[in-house]
Backbone as CSV, one residue per row, in Angstrom:
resi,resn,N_x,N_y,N_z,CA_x,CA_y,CA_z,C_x,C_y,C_z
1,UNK,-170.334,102.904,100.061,-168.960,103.356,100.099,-168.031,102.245,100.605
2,UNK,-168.476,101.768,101.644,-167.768,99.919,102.076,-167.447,99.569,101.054
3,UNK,-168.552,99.142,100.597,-167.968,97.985,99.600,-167.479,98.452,98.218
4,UNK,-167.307,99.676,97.984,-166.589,100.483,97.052,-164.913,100.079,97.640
5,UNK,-164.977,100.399,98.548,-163.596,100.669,99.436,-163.435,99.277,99.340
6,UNK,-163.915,98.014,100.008,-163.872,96.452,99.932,-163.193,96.113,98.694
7,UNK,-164.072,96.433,97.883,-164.030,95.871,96.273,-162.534,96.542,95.676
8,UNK,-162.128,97.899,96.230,-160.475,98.131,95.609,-159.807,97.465,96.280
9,UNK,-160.134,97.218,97.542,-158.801,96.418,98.420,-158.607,95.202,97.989
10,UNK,-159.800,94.522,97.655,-159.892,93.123,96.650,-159.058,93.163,95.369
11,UNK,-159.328,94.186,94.433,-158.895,94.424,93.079,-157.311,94.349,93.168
12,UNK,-156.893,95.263,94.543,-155.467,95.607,94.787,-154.693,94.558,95.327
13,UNK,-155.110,93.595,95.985,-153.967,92.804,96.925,-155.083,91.206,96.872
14,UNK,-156.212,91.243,95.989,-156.423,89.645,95.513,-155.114,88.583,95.733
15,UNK,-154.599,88.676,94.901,-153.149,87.656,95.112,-152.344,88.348,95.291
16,UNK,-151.796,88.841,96.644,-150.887,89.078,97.133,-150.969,88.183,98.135
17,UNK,-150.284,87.265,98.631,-150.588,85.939,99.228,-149.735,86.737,100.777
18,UNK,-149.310,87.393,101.037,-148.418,88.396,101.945,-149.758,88.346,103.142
19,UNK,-150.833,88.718,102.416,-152.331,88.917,103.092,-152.876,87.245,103.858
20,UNK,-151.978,86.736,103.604,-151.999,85.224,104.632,-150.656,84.600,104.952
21,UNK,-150.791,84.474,106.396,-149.571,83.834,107.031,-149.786,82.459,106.922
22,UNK,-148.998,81.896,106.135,-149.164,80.507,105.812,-148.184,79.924,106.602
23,UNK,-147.513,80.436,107.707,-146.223,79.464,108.296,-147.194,78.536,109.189
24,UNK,-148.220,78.648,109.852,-148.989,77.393,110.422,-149.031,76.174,109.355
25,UNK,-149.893,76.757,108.076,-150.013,75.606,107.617,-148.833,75.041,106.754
26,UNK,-148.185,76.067,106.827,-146.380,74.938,106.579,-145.985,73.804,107.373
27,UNK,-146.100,74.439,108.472,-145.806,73.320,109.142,-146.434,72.017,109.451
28,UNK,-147.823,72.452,109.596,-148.103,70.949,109.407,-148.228,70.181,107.953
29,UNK,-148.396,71.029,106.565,-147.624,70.330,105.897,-146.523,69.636,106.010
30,UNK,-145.665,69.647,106.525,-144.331,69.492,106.438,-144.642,67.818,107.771
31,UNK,-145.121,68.564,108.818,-145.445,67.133,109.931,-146.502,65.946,109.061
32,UNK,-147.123,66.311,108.380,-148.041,65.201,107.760,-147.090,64.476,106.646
33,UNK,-146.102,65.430,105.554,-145.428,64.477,104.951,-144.293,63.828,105.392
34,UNK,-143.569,64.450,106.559,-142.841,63.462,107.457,-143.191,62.392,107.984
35,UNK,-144.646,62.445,108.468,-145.436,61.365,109.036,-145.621,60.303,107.512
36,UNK,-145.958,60.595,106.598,-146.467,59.828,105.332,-145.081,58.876,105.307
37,UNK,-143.859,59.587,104.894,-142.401,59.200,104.826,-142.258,58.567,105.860
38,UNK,-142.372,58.499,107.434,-141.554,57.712,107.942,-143.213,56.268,108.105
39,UNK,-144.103,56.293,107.207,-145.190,55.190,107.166,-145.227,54.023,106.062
40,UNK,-144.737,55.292,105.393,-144.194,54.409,103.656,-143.216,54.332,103.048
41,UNK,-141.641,55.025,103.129,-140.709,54.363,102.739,-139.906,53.481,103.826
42,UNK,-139.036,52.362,102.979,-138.662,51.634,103.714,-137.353,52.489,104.512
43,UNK,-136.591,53.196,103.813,-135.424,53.764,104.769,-135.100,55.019,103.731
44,UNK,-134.940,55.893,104.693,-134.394,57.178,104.464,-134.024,57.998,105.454
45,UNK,-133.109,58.761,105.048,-132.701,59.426,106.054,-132.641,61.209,105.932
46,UNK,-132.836,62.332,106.781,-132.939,63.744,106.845,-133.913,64.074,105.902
47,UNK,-134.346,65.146,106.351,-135.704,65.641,105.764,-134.675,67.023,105.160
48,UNK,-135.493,67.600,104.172,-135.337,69.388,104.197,-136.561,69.497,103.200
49,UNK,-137.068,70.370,103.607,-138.497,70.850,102.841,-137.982,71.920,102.334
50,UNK,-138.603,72.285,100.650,-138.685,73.338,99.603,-139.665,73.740,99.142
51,UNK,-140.070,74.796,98.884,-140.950,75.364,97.711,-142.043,75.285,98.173
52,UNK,-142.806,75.385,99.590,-143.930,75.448,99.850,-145.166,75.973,99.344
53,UNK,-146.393,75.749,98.885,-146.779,76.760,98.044,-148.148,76.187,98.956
54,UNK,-149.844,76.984,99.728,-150.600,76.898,99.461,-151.747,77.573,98.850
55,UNK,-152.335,76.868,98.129,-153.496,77.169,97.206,-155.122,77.685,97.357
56,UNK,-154.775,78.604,98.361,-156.149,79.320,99.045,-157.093,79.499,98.210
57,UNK,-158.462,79.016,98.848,-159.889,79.129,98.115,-159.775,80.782,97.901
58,UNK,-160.685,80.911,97.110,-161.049,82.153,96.896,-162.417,83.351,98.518
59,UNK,-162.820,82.121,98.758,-163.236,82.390,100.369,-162.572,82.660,101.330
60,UNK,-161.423,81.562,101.106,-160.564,82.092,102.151,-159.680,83.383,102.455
61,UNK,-159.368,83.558,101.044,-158.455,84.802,100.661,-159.435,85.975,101.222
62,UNK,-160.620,86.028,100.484,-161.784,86.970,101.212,-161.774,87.133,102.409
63,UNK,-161.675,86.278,103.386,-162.468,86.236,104.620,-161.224,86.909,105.113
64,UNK,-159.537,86.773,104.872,-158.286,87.174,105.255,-158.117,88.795,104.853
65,UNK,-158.684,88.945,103.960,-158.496,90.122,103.242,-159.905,91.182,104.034
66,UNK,-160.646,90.659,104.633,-161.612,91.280,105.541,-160.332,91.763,106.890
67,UNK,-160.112,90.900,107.382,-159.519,91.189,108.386,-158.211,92.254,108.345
68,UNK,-157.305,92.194,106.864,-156.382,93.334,106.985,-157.491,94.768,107.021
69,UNK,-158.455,94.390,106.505,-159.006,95.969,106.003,-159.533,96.247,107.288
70,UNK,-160.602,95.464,108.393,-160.565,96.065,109.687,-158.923,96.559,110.508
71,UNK,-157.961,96.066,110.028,-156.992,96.051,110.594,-156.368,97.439,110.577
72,UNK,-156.733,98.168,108.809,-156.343,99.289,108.245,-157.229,100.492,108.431
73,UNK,-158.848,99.509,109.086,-159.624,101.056,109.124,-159.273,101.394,110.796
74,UNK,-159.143,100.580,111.910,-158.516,100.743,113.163,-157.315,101.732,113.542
75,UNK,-156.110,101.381,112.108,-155.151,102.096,112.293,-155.267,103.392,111.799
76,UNK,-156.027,103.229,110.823,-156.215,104.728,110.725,-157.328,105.862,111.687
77,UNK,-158.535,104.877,112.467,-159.248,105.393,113.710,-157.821,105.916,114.509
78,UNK,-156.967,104.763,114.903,-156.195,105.634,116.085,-155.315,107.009,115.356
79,UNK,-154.897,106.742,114.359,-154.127,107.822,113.331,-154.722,109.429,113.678
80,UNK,-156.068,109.315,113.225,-156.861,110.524,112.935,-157.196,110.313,115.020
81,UNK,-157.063,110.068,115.471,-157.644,110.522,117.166,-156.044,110.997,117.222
82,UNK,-155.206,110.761,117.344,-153.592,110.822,117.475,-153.427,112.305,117.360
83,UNK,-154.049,112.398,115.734,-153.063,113.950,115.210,-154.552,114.870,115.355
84,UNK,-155.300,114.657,116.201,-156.507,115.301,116.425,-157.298,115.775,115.410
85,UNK,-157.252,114.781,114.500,-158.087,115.181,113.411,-159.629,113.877,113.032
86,UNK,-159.767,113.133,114.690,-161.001,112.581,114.596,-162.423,113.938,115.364
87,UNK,-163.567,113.773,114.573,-164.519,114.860,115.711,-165.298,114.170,115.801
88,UNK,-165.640,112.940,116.574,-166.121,112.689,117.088,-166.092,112.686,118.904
89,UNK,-166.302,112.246,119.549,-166.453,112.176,120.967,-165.659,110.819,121.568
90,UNK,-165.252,111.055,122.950,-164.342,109.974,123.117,-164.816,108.558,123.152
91,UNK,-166.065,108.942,123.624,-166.914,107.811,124.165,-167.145,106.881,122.308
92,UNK,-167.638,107.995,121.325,-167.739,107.120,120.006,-166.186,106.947,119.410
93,UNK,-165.509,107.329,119.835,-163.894,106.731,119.434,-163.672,105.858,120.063
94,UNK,-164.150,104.906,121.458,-163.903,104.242,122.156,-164.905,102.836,121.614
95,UNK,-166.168,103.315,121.380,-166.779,102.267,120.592,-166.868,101.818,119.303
96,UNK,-166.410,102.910,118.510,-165.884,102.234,116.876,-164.799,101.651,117.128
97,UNK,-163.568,102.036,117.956,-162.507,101.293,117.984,-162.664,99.707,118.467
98,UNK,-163.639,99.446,119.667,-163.603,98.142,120.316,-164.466,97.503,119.144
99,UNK,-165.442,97.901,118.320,-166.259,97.837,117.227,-165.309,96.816,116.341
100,UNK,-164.251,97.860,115.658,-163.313,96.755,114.798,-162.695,96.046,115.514
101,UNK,-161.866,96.031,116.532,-161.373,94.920,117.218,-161.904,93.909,117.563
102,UNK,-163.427,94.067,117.538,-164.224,92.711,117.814,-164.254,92.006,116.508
103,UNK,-164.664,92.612,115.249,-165.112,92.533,113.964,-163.125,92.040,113.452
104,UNK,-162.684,92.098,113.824,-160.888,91.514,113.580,-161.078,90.050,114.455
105,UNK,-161.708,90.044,116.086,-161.447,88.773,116.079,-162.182,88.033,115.716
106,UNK,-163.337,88.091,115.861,-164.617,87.282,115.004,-164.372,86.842,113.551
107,UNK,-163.392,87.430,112.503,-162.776,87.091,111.306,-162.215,86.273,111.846
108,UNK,-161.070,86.232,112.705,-159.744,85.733,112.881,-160.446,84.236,113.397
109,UNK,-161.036,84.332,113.864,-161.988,83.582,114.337,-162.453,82.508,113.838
110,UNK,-163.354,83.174,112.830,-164.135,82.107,111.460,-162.271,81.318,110.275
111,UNK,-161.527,81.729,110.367,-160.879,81.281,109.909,-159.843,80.428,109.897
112,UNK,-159.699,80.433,111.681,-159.118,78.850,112.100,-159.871,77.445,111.633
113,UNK,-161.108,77.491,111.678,-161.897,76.679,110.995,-162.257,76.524,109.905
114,UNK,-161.867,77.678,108.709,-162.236,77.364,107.611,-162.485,76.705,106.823
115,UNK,-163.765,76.298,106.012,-163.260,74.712,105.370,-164.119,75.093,103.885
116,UNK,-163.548,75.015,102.278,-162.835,74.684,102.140,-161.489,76.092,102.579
117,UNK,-160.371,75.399,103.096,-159.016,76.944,103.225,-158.270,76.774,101.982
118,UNK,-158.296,75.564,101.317,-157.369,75.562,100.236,-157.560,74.579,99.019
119,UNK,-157.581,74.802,97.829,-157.545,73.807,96.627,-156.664,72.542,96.904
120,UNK,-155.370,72.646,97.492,-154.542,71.831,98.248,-153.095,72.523,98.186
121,UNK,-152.104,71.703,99.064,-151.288,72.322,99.520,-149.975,71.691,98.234
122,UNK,-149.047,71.916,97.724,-147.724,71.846,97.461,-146.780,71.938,98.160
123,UNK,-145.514,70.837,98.540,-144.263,71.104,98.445,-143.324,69.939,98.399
124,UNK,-141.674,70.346,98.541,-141.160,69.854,97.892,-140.069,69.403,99.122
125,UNK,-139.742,68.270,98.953,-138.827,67.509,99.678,-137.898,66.557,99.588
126,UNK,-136.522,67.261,99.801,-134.929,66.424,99.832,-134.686,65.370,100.973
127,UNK,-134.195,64.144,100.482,-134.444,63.084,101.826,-133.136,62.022,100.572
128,UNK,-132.357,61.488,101.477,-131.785,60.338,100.937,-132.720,58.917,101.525
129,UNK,-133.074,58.559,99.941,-134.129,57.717,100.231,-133.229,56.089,99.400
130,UNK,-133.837,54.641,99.747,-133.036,53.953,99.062,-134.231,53.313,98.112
131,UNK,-133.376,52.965,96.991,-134.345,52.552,95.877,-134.424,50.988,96.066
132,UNK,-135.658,50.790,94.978,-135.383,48.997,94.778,-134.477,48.562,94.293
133,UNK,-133.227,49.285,93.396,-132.252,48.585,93.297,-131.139,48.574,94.420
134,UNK,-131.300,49.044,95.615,-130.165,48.941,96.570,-129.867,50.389,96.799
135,UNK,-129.846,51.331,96.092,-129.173,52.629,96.005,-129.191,53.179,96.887
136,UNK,-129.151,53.749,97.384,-129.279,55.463,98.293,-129.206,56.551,97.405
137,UNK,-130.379,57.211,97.248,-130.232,58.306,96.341,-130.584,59.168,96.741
138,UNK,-130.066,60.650,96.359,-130.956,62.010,97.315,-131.761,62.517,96.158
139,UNK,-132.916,62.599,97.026,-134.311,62.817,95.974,-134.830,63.828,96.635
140,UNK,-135.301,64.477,95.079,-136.782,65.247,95.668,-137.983,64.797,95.013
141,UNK,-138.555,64.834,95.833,-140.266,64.679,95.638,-141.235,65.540,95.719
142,UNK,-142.081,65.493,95.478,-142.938,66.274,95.055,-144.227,65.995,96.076
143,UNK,-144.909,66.673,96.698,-145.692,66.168,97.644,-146.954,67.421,96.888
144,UNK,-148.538,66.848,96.946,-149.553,67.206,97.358,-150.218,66.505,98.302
145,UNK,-151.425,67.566,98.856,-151.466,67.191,100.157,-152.808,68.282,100.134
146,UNK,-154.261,67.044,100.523,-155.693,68.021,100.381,-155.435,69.164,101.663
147,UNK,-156.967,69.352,101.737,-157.452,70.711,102.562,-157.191,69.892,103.972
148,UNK,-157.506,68.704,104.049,-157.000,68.176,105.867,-155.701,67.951,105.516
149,UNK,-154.885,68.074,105.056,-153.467,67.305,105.188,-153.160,66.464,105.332
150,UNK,-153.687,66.307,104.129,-153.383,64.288,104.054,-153.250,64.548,102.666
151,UNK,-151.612,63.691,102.527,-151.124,63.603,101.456,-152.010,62.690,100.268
152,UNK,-152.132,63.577,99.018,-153.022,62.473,97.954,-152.089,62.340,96.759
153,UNK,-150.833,62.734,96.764,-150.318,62.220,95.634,-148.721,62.888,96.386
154,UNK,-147.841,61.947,95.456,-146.314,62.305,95.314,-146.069,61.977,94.249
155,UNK,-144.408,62.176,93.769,-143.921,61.762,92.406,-142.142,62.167,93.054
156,UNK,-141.624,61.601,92.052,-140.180,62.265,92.323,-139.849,62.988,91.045
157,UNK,-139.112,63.799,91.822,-139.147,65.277,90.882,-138.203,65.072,90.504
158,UNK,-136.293,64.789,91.371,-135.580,64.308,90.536,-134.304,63.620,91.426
159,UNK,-133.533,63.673,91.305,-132.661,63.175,91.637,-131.213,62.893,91.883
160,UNK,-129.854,62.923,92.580,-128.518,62.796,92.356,-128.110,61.273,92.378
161,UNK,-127.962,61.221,91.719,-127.260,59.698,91.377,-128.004,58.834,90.600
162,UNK,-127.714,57.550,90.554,-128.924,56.846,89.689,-129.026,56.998,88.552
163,UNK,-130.031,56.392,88.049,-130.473,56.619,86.714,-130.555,57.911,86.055
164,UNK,-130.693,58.653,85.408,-130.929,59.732,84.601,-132.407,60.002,84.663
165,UNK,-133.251,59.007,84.356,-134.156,58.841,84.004,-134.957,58.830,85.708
166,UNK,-135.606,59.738,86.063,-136.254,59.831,87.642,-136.879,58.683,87.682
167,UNK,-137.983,58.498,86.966,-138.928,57.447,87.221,-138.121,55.683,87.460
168,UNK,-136.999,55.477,86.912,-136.181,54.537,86.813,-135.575,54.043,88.134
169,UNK,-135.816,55.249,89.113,-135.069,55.376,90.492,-136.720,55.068,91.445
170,UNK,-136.732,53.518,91.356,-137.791,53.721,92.017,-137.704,53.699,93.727
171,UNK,-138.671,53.893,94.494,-138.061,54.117,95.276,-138.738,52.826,96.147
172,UNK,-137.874,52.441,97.538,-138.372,51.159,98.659,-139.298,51.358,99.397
173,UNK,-140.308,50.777,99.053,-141.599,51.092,100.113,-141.769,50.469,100.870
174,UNK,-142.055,50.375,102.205,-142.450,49.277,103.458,-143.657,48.604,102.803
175,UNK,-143.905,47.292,103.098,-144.497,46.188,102.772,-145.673,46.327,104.033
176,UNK,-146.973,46.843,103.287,-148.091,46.920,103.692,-149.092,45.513,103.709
C-alpha cells in the first residue's frame, strides 16, 4: 500500500520543482559565478542574476519527494489525533509520530550531501562588462555551472549596444 501511495505521489508532483527549495543552491550559484567574473573578466561592473534554473537528478527529486510525503503522513497523524478520529493509544501516537520525524530528518539529512543533486545548474547574468574593442556593454550571459559549482561553460546571450551580432561583442578577459 506504501508504495502504491509512493508511486501516486511520484506520478503527481514528479516535476513539480515547488517539492525543492532551490534558494540555497541559488545562491551559491550566483557566489561561484561572481567569483568566476571577478577572476576572468578584465572590468565590469554590477551584477543582477536571472532565470535561475536547477536541473535535479532524478535521485534527488526522489529522495525530496520522500520527505514531503513523511511530511504529509505526520500531518495527517496529528489531523486524525486532533479531530479524535486516531484509535490508537497515546503512547503509539507518540511513537509513529517521533517515527516520521526521525524518518523526515534522516531524509533531510542524506540530502545536504547528495551527490549526483543535479545534471547542472543554469543562469543568467546582467553586468556592464567592457569588450576588446574598448566598449562598455551591458550583457547577458549565460552561465552553466556542474554539480560542485564550478562554472563549465558561458556564452553571451546578448546584448545593449555594440554590435548586433553578440558574438562580435567580445568580451576583456584578464591575462592569465
Amino acid at each position: 500500500m506504501t508504495s502504491l501511495l509512493f508511486g501516486l505521489l511520484c506520478l503527481i508532483n514528479f516535476h513539480d520543482h515547488q517539492l525543492i527549495d532551490s534558494s540555497e543552491d541559488e545562491k551559491q550559484v550566483q557566489k561561484s559565478v561572481e567569483k568566476w567574473v571577478e577572476d576572468n573578466i578584465a572590468k565590469w561592473e554590477g551584477m543582477n542574476f536571472d532565470k535561475f534554473h536547477a536541473y535535479y537528478t532524478e535521485e534527488f527529486e526522489m529522495q525530496s519527494i520522500k520527505v514531503n510525503m513523511y511530511k504529509s503522513q505526520l500531518e495527517n497523524l496529528e489531523r486524525r489525533k486532533k479531530m479524535d478520529k486516531y484509535t490508537g493509544t497515546d503512547e503509539e501516537y507518540d511513537e509513529e509520530k517521533k517515527a516520521l520525524k526521525d524518518k523526515i530528518s534522516k531524509t533531510k539529512e542524506k540530502l545536504k550531501d547528495f551527490k549526483p543533486r543535479v545534471t547542472y545548474y543554469e543562469i543568467y547574468m546582467w553586468s556592464n562588462i567592457q569588450t576588446k574593442n574598448g566598449l562598455t556593454l551591458y550583457m547577458e550571459i549565460y552561465f552553466k555551472l556542474n554539480d560542485d559549482y564550478e562554472v563549465t561553460s558561458h556564452k553571451i546571450n546578448s546584448s545593449i549596444g555594440g554590435d548586433k551580432d553578440p558574438a562580435k561583442n567580445e568580451i576583456m578577459y584578464k591575462k592569465n
